[in-house]
N, C-alpha and C positions, 0 to 999 in steps of 0.2 A: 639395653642396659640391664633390665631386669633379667634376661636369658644368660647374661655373661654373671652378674650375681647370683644367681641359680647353680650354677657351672661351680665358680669358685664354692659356695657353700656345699656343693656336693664332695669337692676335689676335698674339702676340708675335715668334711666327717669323714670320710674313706680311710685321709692320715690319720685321723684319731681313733680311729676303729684299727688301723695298723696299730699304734702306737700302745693302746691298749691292752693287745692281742702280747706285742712283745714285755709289756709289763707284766702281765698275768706272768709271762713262761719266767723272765727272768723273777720274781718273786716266789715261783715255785722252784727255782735253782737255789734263789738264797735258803729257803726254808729247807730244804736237802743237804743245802752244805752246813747248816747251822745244826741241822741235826748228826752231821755226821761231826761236826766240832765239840759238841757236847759228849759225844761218846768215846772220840781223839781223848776230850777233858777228863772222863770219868774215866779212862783205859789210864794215864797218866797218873791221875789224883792215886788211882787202885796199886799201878805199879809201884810208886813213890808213897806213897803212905798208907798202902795195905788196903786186903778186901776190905775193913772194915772203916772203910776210912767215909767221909761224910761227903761226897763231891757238892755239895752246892756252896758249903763253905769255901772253897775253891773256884764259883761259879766266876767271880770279875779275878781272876789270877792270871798277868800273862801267862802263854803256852812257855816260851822260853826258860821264866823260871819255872817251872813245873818242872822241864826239861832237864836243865842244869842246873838241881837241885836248891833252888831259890830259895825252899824253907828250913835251909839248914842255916840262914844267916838270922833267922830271929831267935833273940837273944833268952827269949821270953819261955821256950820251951823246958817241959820239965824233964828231969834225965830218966823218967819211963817214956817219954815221947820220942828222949833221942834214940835211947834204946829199941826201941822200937825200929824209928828210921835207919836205924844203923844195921837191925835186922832185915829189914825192908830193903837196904841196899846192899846187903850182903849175898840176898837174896837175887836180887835183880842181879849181881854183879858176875853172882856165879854163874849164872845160868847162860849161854851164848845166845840161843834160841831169843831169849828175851833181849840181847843188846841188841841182833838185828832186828828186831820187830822194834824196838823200842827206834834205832834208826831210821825204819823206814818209817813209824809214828813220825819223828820229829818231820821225817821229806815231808810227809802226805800233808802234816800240820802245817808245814813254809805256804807249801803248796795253794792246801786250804786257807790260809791268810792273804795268801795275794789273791787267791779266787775271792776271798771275802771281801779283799779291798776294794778291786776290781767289781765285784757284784754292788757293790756298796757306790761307788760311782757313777756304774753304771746306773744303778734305782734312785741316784738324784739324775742324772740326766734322764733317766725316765719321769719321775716325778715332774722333773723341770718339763718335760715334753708332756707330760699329763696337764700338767698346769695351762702350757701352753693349748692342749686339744681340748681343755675341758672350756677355755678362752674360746679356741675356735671353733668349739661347740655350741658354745653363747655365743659369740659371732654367727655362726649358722642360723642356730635357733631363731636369731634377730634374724639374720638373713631370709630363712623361712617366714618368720612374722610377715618381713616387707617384703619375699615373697609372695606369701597367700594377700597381702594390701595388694600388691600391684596386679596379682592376679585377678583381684575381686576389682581392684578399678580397671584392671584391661577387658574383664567380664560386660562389666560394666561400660565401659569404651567402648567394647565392640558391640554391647548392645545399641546400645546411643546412637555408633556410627552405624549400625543394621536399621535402625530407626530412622535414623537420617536419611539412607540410600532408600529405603522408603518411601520418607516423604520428598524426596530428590526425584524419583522414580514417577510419584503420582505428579508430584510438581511440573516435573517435565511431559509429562501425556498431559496434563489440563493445560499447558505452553500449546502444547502440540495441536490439541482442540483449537485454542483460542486464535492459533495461528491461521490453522486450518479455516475457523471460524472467521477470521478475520478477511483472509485471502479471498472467500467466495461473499464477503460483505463488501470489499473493497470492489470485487467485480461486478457485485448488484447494486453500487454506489455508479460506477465508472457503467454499468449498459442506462441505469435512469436518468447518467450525467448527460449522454448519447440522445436518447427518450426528448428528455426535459430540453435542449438544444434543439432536436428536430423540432418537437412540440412549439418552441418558441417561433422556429425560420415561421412553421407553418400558422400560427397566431400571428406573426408578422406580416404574412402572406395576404390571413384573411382579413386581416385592421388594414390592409393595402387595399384588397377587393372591396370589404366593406366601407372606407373611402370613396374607392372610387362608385359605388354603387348607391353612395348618400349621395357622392355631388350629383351623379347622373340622377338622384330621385331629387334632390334640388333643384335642379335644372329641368325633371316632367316635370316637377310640382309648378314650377314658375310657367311650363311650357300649357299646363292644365289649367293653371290659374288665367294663363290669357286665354288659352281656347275659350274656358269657362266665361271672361268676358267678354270678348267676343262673339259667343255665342249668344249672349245675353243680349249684347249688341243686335244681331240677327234676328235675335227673336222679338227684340221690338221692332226692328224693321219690318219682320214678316206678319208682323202683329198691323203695323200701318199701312204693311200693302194689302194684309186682307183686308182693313177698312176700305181704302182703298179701291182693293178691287169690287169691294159689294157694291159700292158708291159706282163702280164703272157697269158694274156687269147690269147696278140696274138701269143706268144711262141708257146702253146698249141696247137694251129690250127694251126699251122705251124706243128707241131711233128703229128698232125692227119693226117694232110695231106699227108705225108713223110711216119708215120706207115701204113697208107692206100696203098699206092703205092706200099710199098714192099712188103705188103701183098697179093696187088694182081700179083707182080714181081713172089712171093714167090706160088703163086698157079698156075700161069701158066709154071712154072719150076717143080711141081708134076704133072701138067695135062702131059708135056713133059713127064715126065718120066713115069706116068701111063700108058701113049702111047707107050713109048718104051718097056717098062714091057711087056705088051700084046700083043706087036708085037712079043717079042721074047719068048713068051709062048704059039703064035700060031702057030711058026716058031718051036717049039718044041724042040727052044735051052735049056731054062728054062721050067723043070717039071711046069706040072698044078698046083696040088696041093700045089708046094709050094707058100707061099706069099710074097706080097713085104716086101722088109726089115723096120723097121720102121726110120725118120732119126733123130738122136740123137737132144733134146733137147737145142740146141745152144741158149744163150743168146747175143742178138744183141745190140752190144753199137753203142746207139746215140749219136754224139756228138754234141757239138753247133754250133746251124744253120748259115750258112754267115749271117753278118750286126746282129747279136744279141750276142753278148758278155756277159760273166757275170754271164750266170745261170748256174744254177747246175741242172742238168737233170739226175735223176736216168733210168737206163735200165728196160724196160718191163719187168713185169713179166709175164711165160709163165703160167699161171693158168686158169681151163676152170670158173672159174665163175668172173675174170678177164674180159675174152674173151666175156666172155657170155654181161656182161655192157658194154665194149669199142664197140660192134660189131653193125653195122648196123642191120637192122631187115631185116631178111631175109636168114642171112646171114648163110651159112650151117658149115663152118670149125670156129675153135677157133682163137680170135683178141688177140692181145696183151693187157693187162692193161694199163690205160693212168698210165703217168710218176707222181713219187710222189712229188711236187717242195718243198722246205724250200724255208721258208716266204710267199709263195703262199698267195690269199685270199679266202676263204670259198664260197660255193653258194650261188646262189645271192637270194636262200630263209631264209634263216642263215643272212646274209646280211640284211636284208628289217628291221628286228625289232630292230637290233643294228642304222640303220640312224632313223627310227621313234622315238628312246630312244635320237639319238643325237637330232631332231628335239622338242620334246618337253623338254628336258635340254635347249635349244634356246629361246623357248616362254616365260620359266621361269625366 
């Protein structure tokens, strides 16, 4: 809009600057012909009323009457004036030279009037068209006005809009960042989502193991808790059988001590008697040959020793492999078998691994 009113105000001064151009020339045609009309005027005034005659008095005279002797109808002249004109056209009249000139004066004068007309015309349709360029001039002028406005706001416009694409420009790279920015958040969101899931199977995993690892510590604990009484148990039992057994061990060595004694009561009552044997076999009461009688297998009850009450003590038995374990080393004739006690406690090699079992049930 503003480049096509640009265009027309230019298109506009161009015509006015034409139009100008042709008024200058045709006003310097009227001023030519006006000048050459004045001198037509004053050639006429001269011929028709003499060199001496006054042309400006004559200046608003049509040419016509000038011509065809117009001033010979006013009434008013004095008869030296007619006289005069009357020489004036005696003059003119005679002279032939002067009617063609005067002829061609009236042509050139036609002539010159309709040129005048016509110029005259023409310098109002000039003027009209002056009026009209000097309009279209002030239209322009305006036009430039709201030219250089529109230029200064298109200036302007396309400053604003250079600012804009600008800030359109940075707008869109800090988009482009935050995109960008957002894209490898989204992925460091979505690998920790991954993470935090595994994390969880395997927290799941371990609240599963560590279940199963409480009930099974529940389950020693209850399993420790009975060994522990149990054990407790044991160890007052092992507590009562070493009572116990001290109460037996010292029975025992009491009844060794006692088996021992009669046993050697019991060989020195066959030393007697082998002694008497062979006294009375050297005395020759008793044959050689025969031998001594053997003495019958008697089983010896022991009973319970003073100050110990209570036990049960079975009788020796007479057997040589009995004899052979109960017997001192050395010893030549058969020992009695130690006694067999109910409730008795076991050797003290039998012994040692049942307190090691009680001792480590204790640590436990």
């Amino acid at each position: 809009m503003v480049l096509s009113a640009s265009h027309r105000a230019v298109e506009a001064a161009a015509k006015s600057r034409e139009f100008a151009g042709k008024l200058q020339t045709e006003r310097d045609g009227r001023l030519a012909a006006e000048a050459q009309l004045s001198q037509l005027r004053a050639a006429l005034v001269q011929g028709v009323a003499g060199p001496s005659a006054d042309v400006s008095l004559y200046q608003h005279a049509p040419l016509l009457d000038l011509d065809g002797g117009g001033m010979d109808d006013d009434d008013s002249k004095t008869d030296a004036e007619a006289e005069e004109d009357a020489a004036a056209a005696s003059r003119v009249m005679g002279s032939l030279d002067h009617d063609a000139a005067l002829r061609a004066a009236r042509l050139h004068n036609l002539e010159l009037s309709r040129r005048l007309e016509s110029v005259a015309k023409r310098e109002e349709a000039l003027a009209e068209e002056a009026r009209s360029a000097s309009d279209a001039k002030a239209r322009a002028m305006s036009f430039a006005a709201k030219l250089r406005a529109a230029s200064s706001r298109a200036s302007r416009a396309e400053a604003a809009a250079e600012a804009a694409e600008e800030r359109v420009d940075a707008l869109t790279q800090h988009i482009t960042k935050l995109m960008t920015h957002l894209e490898h958040e989204a992925g460091g969101k979505a690998k920790l989502h991954d993470k935090l899931r595994h994390a969880e199977a395997v927290i799941g995993r371990l609240k599963a193991r560590n279940g199963r690892m409480a009930q099974a510590n529940q389950e020693r604990d209850r399993l420790v808790l009975d060994l522990k009484e149990g054990a407790k148990i044991l160890e007052d039992q092992l507590r009562l059988m070493d009572q116990k057994y001290v109460e037996l061990r010292g029975k025992l060595d009491w009844l060794r001590a006692r088996a021992d004694k009669e046993v050697r009561k019991a060989r020195k009552q066959a030393e007697v008697v082998e002694r008497a044997w062979l006294e009375l076999q050297a005395s020759g009461v008793i044959p050689i040959s025969r031998k001594p009688p053997k003495m019958p297998a008697s089983r010896l009850q022991v009973g319970d020793p003073p100050g110990m009450p209570g036990a049960d003590v079975k009788p020796l038995a007479d057997s040589s492999a009995a004899a052979g374990a109960a017997s001192s080393p050395g010893a030549g004739s058969s020992t009695p078998s130690l006694p067999s006690i109910s409730g008795g406690r076991p050797a003290a090699g039998a012994a040692a691994p049942r307190r090691a079992g009680t001792a480590a049930v204790g640590r436990l």
